[in-house]
C-alpha positions in Angstrom: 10.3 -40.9 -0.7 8.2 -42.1 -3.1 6.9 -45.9 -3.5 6.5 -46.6 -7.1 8.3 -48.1 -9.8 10.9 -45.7 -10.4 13.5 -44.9 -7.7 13.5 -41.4 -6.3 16.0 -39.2 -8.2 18.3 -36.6 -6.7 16.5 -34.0 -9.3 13.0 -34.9 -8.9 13.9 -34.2 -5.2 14.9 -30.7 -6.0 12.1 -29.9 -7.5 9.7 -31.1 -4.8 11.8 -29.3 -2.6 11.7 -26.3 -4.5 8.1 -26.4 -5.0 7.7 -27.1 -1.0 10.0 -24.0 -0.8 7.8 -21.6 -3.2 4.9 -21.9 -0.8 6.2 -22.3 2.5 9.9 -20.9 2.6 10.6 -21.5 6.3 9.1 -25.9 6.2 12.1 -26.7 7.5 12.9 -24.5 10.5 9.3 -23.3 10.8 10.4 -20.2 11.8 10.1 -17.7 8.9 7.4 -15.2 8.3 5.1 -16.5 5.8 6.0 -13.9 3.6 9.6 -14.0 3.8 12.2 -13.9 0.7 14.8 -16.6 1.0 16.9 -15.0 3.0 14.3 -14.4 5.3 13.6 -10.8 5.0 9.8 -9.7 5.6 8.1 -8.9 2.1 5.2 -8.0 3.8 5.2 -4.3 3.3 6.0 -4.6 -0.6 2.8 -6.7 -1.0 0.6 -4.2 1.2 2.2 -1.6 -1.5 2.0 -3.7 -4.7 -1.7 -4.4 -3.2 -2.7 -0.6 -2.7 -1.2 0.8 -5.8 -2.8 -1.1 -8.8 -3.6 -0.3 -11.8 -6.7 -0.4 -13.8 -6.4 -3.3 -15.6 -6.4 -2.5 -19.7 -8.4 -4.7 -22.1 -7.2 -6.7 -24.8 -9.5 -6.4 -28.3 -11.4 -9.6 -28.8 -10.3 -11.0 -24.9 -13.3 -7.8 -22.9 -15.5 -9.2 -20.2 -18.9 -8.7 -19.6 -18.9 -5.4 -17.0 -21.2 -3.0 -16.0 -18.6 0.0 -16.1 -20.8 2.2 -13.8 -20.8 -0.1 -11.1 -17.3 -0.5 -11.2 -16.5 3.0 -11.2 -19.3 3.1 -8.0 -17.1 0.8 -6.3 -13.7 2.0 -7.1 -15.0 5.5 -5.6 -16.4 3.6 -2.8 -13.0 1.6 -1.9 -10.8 5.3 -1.8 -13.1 6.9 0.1 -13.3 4.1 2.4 -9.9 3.8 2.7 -9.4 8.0 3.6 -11.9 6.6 6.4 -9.9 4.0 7.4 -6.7 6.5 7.8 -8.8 9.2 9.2 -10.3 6.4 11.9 -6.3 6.0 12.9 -5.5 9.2 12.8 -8.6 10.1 15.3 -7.7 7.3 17.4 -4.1 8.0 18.5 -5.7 12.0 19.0 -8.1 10.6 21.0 -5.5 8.7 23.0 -3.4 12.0 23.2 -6.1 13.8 24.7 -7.2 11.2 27.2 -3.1 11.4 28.3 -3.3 15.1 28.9 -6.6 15.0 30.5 -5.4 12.3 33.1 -2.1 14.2 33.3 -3.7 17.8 34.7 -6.1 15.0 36.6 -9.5 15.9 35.2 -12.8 14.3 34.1 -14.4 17.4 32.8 -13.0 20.6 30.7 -15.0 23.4 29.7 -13.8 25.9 27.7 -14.9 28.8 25.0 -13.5 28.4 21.4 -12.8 30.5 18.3 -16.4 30.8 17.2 -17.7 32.1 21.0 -19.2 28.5 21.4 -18.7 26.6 25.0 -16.9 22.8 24.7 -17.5 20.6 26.7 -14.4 17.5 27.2 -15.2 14.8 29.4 -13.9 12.0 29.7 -16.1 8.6 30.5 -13.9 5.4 30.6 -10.2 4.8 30.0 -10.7 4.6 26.6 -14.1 7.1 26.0 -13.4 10.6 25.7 -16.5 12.7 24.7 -16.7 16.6 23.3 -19.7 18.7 22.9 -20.6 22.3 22.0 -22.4 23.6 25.0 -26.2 23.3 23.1 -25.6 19.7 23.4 -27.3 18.8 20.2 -23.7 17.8 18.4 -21.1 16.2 20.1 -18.0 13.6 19.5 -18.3 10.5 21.3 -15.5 8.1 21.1 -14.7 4.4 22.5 
């Protein structure tokens, strides 16, 4: 395996493989998920979790880094609000999908109808994949790719 001037031992082999192994558990077969556990099940989901659930880091006396603590705390509001957004944007995509599905279902393009507050909406649907809805004033309105 290796050309130098010490034969290749059975251990030193082990180690390379086991190395080899830690970083790319299916080399051999080529098969496995890259984040797979020996026995090939897919860790993926537990490092999404361990990802999304972390702690604040605490500081160790004599060991602090420079920070500015207010923009951290800026852009550790920023992240969980983004990532409500994120949710919300699934959330409003499979509704929008639902909605699209019943309106091709009854065979219509365009649904008018009065709601709770006495105000006329407006469905209509644009593309295969655009739905929009408006109050009946026009001046707000929900459009969606």
């Amino acid at each position: 395996m290796t050309s130098g001037p010490y034969p290749p031992t059975p251990i030193l082999d082990a180690r390379i493989i086991a190395a080899i192994e830690l970083f790319d558990p299916g080399h051999q077969q080529g098969t496995k998920p890259m984040h797979s556990t020996i026995d090939g099940s897919d860790t993926t989901n537990d490092l999404t979790r361990r990802r999304s659930k972390r702690a604040e880091q605490t500081q160790i006396p004599g060991t602090e880094r420079v920070c500015i603590a207010e923009v951290e705390r800026a852009a550790i509001d920023y992240r969980s609000i983004r990532d409500e957004r994120m949710d919300l944007t699934k959330k409003e995509t499979s509704l929008r999908d639902a909605l699209l599905a019943v309106m091709g279902g009854h065979g219509l393009e365009i649904y008018k109808y009065v709601d709770g507050e006495n105000e006329e909406i407006t469905v209509e649907v644009k593309t295969k994949s655009k739905v929009r809805v408006r109050k009946s004033d026009g001046a707000s309105g929900d459009e969606d790719e």
